[in-house]
C-alpha positions as CSV (number, residue, x, y, z in Angstrom):
1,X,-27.0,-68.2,93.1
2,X,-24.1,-66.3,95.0
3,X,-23.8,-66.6,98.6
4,X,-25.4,-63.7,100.6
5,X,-24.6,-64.6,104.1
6,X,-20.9,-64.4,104.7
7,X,-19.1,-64.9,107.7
8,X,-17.6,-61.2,108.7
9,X,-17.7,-59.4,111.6
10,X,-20.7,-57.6,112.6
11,X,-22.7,-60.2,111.3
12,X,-25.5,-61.1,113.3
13,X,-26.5,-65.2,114.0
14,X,-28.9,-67.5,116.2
15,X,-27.2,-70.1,117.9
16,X,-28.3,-73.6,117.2
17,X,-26.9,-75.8,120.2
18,X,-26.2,-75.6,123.6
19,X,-27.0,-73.6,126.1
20,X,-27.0,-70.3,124.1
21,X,-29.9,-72.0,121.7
22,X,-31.8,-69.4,119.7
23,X,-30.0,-66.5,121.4
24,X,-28.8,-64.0,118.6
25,X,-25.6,-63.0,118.6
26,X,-22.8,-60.9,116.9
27,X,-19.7,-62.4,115.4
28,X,-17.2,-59.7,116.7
29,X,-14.0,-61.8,114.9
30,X,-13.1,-64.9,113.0
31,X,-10.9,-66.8,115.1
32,X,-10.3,-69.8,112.4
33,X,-12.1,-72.0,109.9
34,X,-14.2,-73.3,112.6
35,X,-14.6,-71.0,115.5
36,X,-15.6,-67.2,115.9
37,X,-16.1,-65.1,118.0
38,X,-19.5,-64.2,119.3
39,X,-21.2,-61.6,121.7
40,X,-24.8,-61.0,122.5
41,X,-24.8,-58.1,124.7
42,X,-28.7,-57.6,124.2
43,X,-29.5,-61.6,124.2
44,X,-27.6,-62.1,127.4
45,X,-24.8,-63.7,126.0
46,X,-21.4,-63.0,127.1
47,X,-18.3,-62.9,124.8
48,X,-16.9,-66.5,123.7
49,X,-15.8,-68.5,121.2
50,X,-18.5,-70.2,119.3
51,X,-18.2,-73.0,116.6
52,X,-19.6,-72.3,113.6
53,X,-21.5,-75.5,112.9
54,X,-23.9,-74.2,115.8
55,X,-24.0,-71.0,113.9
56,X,-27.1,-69.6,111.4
57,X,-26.1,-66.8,110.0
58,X,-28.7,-64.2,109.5
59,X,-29.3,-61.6,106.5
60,X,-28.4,-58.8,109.3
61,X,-25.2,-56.8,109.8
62,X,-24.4,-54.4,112.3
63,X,-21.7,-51.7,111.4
64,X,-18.6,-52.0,114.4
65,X,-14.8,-52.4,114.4
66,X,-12.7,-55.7,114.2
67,X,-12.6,-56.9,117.5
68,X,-14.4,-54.1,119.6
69,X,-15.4,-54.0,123.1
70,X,-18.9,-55.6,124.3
71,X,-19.9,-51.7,124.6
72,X,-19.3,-50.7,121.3
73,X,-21.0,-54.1,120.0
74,X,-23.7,-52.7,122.2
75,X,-23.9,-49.8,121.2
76,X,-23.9,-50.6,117.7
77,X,-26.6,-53.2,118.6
78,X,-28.8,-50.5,120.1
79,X,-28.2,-48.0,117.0
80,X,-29.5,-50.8,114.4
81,X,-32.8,-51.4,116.6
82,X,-31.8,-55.2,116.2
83,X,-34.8,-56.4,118.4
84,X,-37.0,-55.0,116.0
85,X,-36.0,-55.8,113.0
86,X,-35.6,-59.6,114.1
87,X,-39.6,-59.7,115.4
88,X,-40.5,-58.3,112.1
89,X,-38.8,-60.8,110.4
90,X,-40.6,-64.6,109.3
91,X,-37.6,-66.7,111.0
92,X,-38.6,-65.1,114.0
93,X,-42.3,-65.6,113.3
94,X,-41.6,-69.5,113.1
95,X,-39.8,-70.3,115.8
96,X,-41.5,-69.2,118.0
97,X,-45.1,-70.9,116.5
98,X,-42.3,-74.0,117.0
99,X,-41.4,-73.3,120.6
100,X,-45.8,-72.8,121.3
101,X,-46.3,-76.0,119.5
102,X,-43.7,-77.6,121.8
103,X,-45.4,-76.9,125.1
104,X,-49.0,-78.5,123.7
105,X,-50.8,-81.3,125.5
106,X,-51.7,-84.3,123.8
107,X,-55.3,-83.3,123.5
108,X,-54.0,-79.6,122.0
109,X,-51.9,-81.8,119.7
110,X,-54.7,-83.3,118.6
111,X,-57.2,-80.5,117.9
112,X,-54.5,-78.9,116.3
113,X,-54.6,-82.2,113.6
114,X,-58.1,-82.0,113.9
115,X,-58.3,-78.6,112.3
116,X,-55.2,-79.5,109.5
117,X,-57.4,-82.3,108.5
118,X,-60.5,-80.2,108.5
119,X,-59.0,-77.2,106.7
120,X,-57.1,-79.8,103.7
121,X,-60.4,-81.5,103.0
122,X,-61.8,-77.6,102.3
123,X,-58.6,-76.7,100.0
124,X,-59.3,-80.2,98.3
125,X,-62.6,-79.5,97.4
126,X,-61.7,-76.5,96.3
127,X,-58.9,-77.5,93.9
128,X,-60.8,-80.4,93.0
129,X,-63.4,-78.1,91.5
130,X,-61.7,-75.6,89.6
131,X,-59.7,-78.4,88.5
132,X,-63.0,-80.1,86.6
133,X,-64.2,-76.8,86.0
134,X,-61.3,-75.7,84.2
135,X,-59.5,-77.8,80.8
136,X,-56.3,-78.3,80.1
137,X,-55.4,-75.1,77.8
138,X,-57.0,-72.7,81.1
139,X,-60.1,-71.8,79.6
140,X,-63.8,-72.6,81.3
141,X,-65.3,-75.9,81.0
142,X,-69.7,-76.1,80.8
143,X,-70.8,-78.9,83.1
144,X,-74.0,-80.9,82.7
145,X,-74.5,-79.6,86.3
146,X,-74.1,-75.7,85.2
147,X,-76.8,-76.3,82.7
148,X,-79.4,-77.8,85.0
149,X,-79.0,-74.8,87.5
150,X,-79.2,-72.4,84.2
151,X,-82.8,-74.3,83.4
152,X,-83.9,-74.2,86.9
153,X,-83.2,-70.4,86.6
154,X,-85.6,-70.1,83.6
155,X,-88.3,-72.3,84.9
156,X,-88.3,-69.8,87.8
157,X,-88.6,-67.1,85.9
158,X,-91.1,-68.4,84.2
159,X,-89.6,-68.7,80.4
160,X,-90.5,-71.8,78.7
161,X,-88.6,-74.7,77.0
162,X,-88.2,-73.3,73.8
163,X,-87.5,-69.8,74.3
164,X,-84.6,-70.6,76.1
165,X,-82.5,-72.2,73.6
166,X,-83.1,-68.9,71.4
């Protein structure tokens, strides 16, 4: 598949190291292979050169000139509702479950594995039985224990033995 993030000015990216880590900012201009550009005027990030190795690039791209002012970049920033568009967005969704996680005691750590364990032994049983209930070609399998059920049924009812297998 073709790349889809490029490195080109206006395109916005969360910084991965440092100081400035998970701050988004703009890349306003490619300085070489390795460095750009970068201002957050939104994220409280003045303008500086950045590497790109603490770069992620995001699918987002704001529409300024090549090498324009922090109150264009603003501007621009503002225009796109940026802020809004990030929440929305599942990236933004989990990092910050990682940064709650992060601040957990040992005790909330441990309910928290608690609950994984509880909720994987559900899924299991789960699979587990559609998996016998189910052969290999995807059609439904009878079990001797659906049959039992079926004859409890009728003795409830009140059919008898022989009518049923009619």
């Amino acid at each position: 598949m073709p790349f889809q993030r490029f490195v080109q000015t206006g395109r916005i990216a969360k910084c991965s190291a440092g100081p400035l880590k998970g701050r988004l900012v703009a890349i306003v201009d490619v300085i070489d292979q390795t460095r750009v550009l970068v201002d957050g005027p939104l994220t409280g990030v003045p303008r500086q050169e950045y590497r790109l190795n603490n770069l992620h690039l995001t699918k987002y791209r704001i529409k300024f000139p090549f090498t324009a002012p922090t109150r264009i970049v603003r501007k621009a920033w503002k225009d796109s509702d940026m802020k809004a568009q990030w929440k929305a967005s599942p990236w933004s969704a989990r990092s910050q479950n990682i940064c709650k996680r992060s601040h957990l005691n040992d005790y909330d750590r441990f309910k928290l594995r608690y609950a994984k364990r509880q909720r994987n032994k559900l899924l299991t049983v789960a699979f587990n039985t559609l998996k016998k209930r189910t052969k290999s070609d995807g059609t439904e399998r009878k079990l001797k224990k659906d049959k039992r059920e079926r004859i409890r049924e009728l003795k409830a009812q009140g059919v008898k033995k022989g009518a049923a297998k009619k």
